[in-house]
N, C-alpha and C positions, 0 to 999 in steps of 0.2 A: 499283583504277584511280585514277590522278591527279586529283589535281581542273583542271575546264578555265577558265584563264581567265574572265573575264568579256567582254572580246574576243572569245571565242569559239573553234573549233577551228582555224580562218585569221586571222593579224594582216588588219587592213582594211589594203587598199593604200597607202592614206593614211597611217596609220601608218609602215607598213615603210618606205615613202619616206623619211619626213621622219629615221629613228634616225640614216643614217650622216652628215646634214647636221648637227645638234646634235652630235657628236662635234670638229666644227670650227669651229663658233662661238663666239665671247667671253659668257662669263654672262651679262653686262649684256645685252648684246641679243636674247638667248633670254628674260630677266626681263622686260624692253619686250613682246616677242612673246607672253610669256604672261599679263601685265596687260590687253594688245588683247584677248585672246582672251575673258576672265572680262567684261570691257566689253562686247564682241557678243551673249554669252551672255544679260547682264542685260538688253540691249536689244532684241534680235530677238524679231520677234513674227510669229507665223505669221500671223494677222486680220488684214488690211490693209486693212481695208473706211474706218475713219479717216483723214481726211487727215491731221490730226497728227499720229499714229501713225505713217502713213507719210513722212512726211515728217522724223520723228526720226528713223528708222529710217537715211533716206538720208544723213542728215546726219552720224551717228557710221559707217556704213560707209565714207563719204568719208573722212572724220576718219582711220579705221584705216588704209583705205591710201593718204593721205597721209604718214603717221605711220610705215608701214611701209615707204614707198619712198624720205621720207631718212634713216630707222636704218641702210636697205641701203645705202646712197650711203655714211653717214658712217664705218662698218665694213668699206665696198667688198666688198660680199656682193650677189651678184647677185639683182633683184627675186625672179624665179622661187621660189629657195632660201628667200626669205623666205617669200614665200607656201605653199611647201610644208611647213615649219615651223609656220605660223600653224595651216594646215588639220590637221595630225596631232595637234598638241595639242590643236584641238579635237575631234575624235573621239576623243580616250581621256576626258575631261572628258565629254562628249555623251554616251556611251553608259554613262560608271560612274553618272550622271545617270539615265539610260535605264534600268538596270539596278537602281534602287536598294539598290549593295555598299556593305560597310561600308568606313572609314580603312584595317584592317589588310588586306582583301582588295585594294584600291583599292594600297596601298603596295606590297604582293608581288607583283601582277600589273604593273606598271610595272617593278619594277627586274628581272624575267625579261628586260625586252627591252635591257637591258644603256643602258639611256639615263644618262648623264653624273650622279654622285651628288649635282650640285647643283642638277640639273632635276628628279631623283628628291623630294628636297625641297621644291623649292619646289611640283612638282605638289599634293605631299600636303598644304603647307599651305594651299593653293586648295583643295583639296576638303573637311579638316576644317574650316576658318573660311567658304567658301560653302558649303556644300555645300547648307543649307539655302537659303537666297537663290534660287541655281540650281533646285533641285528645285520650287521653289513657281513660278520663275519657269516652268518647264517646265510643270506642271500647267496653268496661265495659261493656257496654248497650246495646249494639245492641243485639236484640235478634237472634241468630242463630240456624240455623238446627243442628244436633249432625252432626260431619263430620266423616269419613270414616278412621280409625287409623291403622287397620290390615286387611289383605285381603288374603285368601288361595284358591287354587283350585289344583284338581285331576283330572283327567279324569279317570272313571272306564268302565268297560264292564260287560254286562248284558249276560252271557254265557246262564242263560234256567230262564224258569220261569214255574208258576203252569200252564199256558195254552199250554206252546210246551217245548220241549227239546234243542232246538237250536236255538237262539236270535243271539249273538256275536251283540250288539245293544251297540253304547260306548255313552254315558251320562257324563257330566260335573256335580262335588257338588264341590262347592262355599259355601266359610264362611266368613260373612264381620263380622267385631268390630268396634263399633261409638265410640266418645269421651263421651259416657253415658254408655258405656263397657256394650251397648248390643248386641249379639249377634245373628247371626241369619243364621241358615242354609240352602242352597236346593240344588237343584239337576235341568238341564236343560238340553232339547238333545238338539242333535247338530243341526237342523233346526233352536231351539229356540235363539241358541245361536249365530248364525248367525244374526239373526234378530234385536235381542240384540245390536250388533255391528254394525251393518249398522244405526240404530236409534240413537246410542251414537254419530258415527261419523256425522249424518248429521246436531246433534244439535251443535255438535264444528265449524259445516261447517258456517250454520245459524249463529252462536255467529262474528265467523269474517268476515263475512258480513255484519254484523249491524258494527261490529269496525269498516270498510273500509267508509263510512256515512262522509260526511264533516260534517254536522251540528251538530252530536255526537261528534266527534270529539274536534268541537270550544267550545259547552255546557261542555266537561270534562276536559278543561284549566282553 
């Protein structure tokens, strides 16, 4: 079987658009439109919760499409076309990002789509000289759950309690710590804790089930 794209089994729309426009465009302003593009990349940030942050943000998007609406004027290329251009280069950048592929998959998977052999180039050399820059700037971003950083348990015994004098009942307390160093404690018997583990492992069971998939597989090269 072939191998698929990193794209995937369907070009994204966006892509397919923008091929037959760079077929007609001058280098120079395809080179403009893909320097904007590696600009938005390093600058776009999903957490907007900062004003400054947000307010760079606004500032270089401005920047771009004023930047891109008198390249279009100066070329007499209609805005549209520009911006259609701008958006498909950034998804084959975005998702080879997305997908962490190497230069040579990244290179062969671009020139299938028959795009102009000096866009071909210059993509590749955006993505072996950023390639890193991007990818870090992307981890930056992704928003994540707090993850799991310290983890304690005991096991105690419940000897009597206010309702009888002899329990000997043993109870697990568990202390996890997230990377937001919050804390949190309980306590679980041993039924519950059983249960617990049987549920964890059959979601790891489930997880390498879907890995074993050809078609997950070909989709994550």
């Amino acid at each position: 079987m072939d191998r698929v794209s990193y794209l995937g089994y369907t070009i994204p729309l966006e892509v397919k658009n923008m091929v037959p426009i760079v077929q007609k465009l001058e280098q120079e302003f395809i080179r403009d439109i893909l320097s904007m593009v590696v600009l938005y990349m390093k600058t776009k940030k999903i957490n907007l919760l900062e004003k400054e942050q947000h307010t760079k943000l606004n500032q270089i998007t401005d920047s771009i499409h004023e930047k891109l609406t008198i390249k279009s004027e100066e070329n007499k290329v209609e805005p549209n076309n520009s911006s259609i251009v701008f958006t498909g280069l950034y998804y084959l950048l975005k998702i080879a990002v997305k997908r962490k592929i190497n230069a040579q998959t990244f290179t062969t998977d671009i020139t299938d789509l028959k795009l102009p052999p000096y866009l071909i180039t210059g993509l590749s050399n955006v993505f072996t000289n950023q390639i890193k820059d991007l990818s870090e700037k992307a981890m930056n971003d992704k928003i994540l759950f707090p993850q799991l950083t310290d983890f304690k348990w005991r096991v105690d015994v419940i000897i009597s309690s206010s309702f009888t004098s002899r329990v000997l009942q043993p109870v697990i307390l568990m202390e996890l710590k997230d990377s937001k160093d919050n804390c949190k404690l309980f306590e679980i018997s041993i039924d519950n804790f059983h249960k617990l583990r049987y549920s964890v492992a059959k979601v790891l069971k489930d997880i390498d089930d879907l890995e074993q998939i050809q078609i997950l597989q070909k989709l994550d090269k």
